[in-house]
Residue frames relative to the residue before (quaternion, step in Angstrom):
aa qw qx qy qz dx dy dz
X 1.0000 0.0000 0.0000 0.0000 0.00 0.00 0.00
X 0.3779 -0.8186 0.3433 0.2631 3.55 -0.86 0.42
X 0.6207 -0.6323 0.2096 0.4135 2.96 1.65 0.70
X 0.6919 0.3920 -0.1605 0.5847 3.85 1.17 -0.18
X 0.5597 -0.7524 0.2943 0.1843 3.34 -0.89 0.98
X 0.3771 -0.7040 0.4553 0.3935 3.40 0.34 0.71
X 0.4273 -0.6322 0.4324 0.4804 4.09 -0.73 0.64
X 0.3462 0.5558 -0.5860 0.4773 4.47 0.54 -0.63
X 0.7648 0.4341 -0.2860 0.3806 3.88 -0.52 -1.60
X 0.5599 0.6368 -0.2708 0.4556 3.60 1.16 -1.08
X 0.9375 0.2115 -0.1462 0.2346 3.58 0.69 -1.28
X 0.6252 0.4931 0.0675 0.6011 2.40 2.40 -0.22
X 0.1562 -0.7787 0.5909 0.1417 3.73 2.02 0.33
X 0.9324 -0.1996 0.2152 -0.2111 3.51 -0.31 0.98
X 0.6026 0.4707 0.1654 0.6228 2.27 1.92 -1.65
X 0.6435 0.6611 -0.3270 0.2049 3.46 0.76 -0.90
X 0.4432 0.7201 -0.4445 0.2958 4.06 1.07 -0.40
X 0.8251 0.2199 -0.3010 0.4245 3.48 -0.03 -0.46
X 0.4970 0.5090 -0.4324 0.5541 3.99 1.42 0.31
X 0.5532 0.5526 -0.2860 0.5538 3.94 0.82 -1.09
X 0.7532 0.1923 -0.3152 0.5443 4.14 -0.04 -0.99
X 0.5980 0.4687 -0.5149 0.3971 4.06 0.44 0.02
X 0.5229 0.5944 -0.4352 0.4289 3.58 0.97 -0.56
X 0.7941 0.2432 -0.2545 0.4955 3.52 0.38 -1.28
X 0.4323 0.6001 -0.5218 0.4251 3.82 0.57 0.07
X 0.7049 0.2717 -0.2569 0.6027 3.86 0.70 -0.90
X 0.7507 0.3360 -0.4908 0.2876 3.26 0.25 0.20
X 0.3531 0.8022 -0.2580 0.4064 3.35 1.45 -0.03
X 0.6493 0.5277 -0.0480 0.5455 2.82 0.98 -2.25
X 0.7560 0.4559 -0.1292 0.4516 4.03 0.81 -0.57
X 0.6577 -0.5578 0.2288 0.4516 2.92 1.40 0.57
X 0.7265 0.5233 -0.3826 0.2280 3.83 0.66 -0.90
X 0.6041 -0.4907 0.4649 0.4220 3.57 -1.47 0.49
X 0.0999 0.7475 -0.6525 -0.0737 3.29 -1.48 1.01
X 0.4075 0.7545 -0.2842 0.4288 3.03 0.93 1.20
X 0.5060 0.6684 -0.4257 0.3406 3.49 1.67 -0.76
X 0.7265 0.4382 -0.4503 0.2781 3.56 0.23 -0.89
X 0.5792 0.5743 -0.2554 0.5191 3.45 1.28 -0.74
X 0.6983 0.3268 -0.3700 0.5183 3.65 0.51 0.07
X 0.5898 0.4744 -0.3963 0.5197 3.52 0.87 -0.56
X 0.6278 0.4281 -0.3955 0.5159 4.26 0.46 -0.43
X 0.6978 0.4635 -0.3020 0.4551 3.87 0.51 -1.06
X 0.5981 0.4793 -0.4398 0.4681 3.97 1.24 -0.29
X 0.6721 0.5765 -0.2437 0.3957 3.52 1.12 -0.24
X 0.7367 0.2346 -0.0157 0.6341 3.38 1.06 -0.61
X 0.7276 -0.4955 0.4284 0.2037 3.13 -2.06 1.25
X 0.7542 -0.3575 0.3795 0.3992 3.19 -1.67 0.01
X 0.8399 0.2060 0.0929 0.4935 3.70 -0.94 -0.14
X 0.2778 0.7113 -0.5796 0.2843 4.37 1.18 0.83
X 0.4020 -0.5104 0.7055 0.2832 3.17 -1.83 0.88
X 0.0079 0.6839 -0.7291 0.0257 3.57 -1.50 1.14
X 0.3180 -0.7651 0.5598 0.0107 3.17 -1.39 0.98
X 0.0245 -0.9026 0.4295 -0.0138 3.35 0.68 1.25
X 0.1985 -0.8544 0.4802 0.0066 3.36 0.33 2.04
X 0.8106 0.1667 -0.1606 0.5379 3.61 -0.70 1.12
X 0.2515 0.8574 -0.4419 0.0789 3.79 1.39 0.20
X 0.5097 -0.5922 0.5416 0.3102 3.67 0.88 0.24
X 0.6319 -0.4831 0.3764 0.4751 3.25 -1.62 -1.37
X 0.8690 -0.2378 0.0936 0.4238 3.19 0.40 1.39
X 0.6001 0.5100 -0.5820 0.2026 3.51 -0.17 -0.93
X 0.7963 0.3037 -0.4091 0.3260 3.59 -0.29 -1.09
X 0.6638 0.4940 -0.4357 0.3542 4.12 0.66 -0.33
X 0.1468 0.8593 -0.3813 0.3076 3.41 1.56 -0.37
X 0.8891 0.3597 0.0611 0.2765 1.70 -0.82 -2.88
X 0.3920 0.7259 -0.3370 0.4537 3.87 1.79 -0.99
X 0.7917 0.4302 -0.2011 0.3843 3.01 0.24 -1.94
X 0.7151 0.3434 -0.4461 0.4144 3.59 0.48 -0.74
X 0.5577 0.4682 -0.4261 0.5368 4.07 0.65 -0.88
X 0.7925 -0.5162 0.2741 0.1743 3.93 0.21 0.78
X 0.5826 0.5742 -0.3828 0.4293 3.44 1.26 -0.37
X 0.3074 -0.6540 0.6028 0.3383 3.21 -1.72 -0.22
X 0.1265 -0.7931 0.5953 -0.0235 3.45 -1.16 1.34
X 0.0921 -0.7087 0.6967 0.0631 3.38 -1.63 0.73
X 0.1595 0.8731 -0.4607 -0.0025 2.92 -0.76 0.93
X 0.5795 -0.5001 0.5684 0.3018 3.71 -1.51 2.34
X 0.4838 0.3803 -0.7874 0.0367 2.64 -2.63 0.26
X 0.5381 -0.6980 0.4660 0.0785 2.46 -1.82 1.22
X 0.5184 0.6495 -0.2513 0.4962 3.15 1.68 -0.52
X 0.0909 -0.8147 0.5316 0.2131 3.74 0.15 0.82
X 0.5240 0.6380 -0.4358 0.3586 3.93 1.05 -0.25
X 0.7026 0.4075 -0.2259 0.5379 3.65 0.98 -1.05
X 0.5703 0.4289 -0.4188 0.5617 3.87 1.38 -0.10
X 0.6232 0.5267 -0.4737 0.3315 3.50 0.63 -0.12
X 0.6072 0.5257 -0.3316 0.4949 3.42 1.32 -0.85
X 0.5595 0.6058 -0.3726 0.4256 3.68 0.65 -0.54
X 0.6146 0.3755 -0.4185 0.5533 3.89 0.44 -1.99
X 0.6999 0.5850 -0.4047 0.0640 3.42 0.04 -0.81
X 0.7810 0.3660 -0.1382 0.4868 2.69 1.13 -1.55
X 0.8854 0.1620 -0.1957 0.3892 3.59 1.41 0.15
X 0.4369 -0.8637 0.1998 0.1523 2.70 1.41 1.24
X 0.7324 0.2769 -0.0836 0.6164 3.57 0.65 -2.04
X 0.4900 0.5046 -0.5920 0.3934 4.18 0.75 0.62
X 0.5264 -0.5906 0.5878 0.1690 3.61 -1.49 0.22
X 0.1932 0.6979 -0.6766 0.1336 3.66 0.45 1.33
X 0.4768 -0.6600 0.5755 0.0762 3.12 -1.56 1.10
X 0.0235 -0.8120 0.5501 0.1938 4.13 -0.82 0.06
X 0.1414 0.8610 -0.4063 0.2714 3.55 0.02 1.76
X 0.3471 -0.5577 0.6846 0.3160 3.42 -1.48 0.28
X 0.4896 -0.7416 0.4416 0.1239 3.22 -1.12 1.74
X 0.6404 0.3569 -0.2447 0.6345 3.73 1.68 -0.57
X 0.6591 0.3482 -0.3368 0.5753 3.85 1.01 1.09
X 0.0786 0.8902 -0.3660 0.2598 3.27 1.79 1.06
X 0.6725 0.4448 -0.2293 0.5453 3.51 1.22 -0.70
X 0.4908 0.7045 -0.3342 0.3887 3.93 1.33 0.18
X 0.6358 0.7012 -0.0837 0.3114 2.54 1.77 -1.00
X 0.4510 -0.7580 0.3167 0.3490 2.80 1.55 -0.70
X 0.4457 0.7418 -0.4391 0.2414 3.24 2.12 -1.23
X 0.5426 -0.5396 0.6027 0.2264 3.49 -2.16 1.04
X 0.2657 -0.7715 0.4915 0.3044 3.93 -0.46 0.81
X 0.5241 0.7135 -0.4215 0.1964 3.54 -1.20 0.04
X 0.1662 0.7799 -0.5687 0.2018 3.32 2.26 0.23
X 0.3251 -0.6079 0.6800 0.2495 3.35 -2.27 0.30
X 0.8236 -0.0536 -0.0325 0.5636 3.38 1.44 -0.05
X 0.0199 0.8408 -0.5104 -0.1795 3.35 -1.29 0.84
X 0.2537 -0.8121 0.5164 0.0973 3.66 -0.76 0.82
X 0.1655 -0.7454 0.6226 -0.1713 2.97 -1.26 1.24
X 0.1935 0.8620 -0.3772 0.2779 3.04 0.72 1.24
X 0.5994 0.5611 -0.2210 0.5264 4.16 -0.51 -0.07
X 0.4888 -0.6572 0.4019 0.4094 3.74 1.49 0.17
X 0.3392 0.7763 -0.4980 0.1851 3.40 0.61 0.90
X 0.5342 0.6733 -0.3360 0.3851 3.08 1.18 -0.23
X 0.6926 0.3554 -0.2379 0.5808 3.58 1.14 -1.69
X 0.6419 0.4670 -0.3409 0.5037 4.49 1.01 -0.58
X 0.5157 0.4547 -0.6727 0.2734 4.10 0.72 0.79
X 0.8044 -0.3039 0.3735 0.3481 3.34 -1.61 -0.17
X 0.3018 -0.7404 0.4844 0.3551 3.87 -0.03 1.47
X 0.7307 0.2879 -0.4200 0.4547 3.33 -1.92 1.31
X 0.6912 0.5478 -0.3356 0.3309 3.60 0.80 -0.54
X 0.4301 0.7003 -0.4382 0.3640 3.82 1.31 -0.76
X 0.8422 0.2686 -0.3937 0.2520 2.99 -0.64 -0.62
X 0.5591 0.5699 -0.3817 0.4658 3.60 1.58 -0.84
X 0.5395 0.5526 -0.3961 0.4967 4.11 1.41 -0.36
X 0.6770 0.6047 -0.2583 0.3306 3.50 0.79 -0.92
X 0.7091 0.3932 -0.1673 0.5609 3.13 1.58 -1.41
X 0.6250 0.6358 -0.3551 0.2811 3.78 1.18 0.46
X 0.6342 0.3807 -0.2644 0.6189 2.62 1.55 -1.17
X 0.5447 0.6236 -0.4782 0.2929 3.94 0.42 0.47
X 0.4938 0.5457 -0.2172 0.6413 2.77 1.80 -1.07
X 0.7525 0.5193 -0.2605 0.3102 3.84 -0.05 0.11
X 0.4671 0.7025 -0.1652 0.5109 2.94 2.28 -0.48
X 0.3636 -0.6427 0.6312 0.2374 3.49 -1.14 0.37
X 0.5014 -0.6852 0.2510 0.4649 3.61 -0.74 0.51
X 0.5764 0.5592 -0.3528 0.4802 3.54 -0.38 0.50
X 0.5255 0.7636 -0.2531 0.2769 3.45 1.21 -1.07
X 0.3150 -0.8207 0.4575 0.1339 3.15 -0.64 0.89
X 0.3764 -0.7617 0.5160 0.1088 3.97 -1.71 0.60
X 0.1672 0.8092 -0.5622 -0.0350 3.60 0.59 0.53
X 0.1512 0.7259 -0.6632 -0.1021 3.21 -1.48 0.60
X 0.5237 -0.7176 0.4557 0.0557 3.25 -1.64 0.18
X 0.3982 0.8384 -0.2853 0.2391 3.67 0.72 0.21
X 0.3938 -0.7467 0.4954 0.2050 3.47 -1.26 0.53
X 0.1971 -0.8082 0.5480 0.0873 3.37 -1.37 0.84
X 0.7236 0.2335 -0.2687 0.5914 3.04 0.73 0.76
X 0.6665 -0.4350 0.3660 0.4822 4.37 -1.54 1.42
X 0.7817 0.2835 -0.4018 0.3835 4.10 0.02 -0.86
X 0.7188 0.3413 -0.4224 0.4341 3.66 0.41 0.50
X 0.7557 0.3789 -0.2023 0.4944 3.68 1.18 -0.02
X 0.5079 -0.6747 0.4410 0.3040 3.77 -0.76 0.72
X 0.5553 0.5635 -0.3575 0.4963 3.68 1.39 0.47
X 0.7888 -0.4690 0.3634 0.1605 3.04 -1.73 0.69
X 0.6571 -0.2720 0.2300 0.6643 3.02 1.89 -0.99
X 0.5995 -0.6470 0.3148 0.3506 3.64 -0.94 1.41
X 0.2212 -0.8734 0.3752 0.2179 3.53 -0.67 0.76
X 0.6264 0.5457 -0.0246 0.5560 2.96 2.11 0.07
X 0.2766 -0.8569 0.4141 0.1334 4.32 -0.10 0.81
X 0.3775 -0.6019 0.4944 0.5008 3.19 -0.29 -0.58
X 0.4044 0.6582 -0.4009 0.4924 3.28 1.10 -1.05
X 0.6960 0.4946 -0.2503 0.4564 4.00 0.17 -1.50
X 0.6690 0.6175 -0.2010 0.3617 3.80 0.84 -1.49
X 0.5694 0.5815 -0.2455 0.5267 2.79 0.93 -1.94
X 0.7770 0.5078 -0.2803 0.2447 3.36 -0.59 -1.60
X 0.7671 0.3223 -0.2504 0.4949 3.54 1.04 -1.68
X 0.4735 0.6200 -0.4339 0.4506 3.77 0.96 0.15
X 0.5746 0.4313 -0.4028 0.5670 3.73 0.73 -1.05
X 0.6750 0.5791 -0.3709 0.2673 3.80 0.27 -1.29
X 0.6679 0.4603 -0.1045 0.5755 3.49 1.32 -0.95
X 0.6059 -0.7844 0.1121 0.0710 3.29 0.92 0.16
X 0.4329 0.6334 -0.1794 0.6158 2.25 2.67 1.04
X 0.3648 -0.7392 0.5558 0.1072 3.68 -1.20 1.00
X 0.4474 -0.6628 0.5595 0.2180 3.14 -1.30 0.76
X 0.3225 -0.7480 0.5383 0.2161 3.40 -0.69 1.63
X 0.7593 0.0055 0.2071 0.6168 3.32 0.65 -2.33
X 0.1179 0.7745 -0.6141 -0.0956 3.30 -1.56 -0.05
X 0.3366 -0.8044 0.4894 0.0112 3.43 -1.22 1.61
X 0.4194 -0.6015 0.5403 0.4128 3.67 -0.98 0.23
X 0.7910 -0.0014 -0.1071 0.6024 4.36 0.80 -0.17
X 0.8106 -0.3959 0.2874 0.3218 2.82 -1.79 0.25
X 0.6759 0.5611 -0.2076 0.4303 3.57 1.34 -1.08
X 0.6438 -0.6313 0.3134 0.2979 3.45 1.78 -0.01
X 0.3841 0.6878 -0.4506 0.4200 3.32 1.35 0.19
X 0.7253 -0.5413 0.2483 0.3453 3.84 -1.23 1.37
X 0.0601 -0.8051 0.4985 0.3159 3.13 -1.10 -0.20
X 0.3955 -0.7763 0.4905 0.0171 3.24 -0.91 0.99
X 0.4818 -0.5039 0.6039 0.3864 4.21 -0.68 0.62
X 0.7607 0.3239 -0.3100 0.4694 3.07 -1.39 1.19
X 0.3846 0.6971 -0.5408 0.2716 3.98 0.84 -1.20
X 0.3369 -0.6861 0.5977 0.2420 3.81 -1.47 -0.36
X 0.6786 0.3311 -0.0651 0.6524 3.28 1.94 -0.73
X 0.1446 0.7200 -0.6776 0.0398 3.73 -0.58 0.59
X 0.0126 -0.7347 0.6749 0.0683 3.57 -1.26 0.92
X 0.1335 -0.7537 0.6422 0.0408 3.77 -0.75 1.29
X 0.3673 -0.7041 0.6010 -0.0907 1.88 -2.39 0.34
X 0.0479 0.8287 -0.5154 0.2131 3.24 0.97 1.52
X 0.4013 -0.5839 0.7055 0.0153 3.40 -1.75 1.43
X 0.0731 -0.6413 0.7083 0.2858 3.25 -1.88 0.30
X 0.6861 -0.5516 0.1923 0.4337 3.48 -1.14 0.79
X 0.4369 -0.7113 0.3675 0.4100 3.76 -0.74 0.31
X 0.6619 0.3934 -0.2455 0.5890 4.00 1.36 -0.18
């Protein structure tokens, strides 16, 4: 562990898995897609991809992986929201980890894709990003791909105010040895534009 509270742990002591899967249960129940991030990763990748769902919560988007055919593991540090996961998918591989202590894990490299989605990027532990950035690169096969998901601005994030840029992203992603392919304003692919509140990329590691 890296000794410092990740900010998620900050707002949420921890506890939050079986409030967090009722949230999307009612939103579910109301008609909305919970599925976009998971279709937007499965347009990206062959039949049958290893995906590394980094910060996966309780499951929904590796799930949803698992049934469309892939194989998923999925980190969180949050053992309450992994509890809701073993639960609800028992024969998946959910991992319980510090995402910048990624190599503790033991994990087999050669992912086709890791995702980092749900604002995990701007909710790790302040000072830790970039050392998260340069793990899950390191976990990739060459060619492999980085999706994340995150707000940049208080009306897309459960914070006071975004603690993280792209400008900031960008930068520790080049460091780690990955290129920006694409990047959208949602999950469904819609443009992005300077200024967006939501930006989901798309960063490659080189294939040679």
């Amino acid at each position: 562990m890296t000794g410092q509270r990740d900010r998620w742990a900050e707002l949420t002591g921890g506890q939050a898995g079986e409030e967090y899967a009722q949230r999307f249960a009612r939103l579910a129940e109301s008609g909305h897609d919970m599925h976009g991030e998971a279709a937007f990763c499965a347009a990206l990748l062959n039949p049958a991809a290893r995906i590394l769902d980094a910060g996966c919560g309780t499951g929904r988007i590796a799930v949803r992986l698992a049934e469309l055919g892939h194989h998923c593991t999925g980190v969180d540090i949050d053992s309450s929201m992994l509890a809701v996961a073993r639960r609800d998918a028992p024969a998946q591989e959910w991992l319980l980890g510090d995402l910048a202590r990624l190599e503790d894990l033991g994990l087999k490299p050669g992912f086709d894709l890791a995702l980092a989605a749900g604002n995990v990027i701007p909710l790790l532990a302040p000072g830790t990003e970039s050392a998260v950035v340069r793990q899950l690169a390191a976990v990739l096969r060459p060619g492999g791909l980085l999706v994340t998901g995150f707000g940049l601005d208080a009306a897309h994030l459960p914070l006071p105010e975004p603690p993280v840029t792209l400008t900031e992203f960008d930068h520790w992603c080049a460091q780690a040895g990955l290129t920006l392919r694409q990047r959208y304003a949602t999950w469904s692919g819609d443009p992005y534009d300077q200024g967006c509140g939501y930006a989901v990329s798309v960063h490659s590691r080189p294939a040679t």
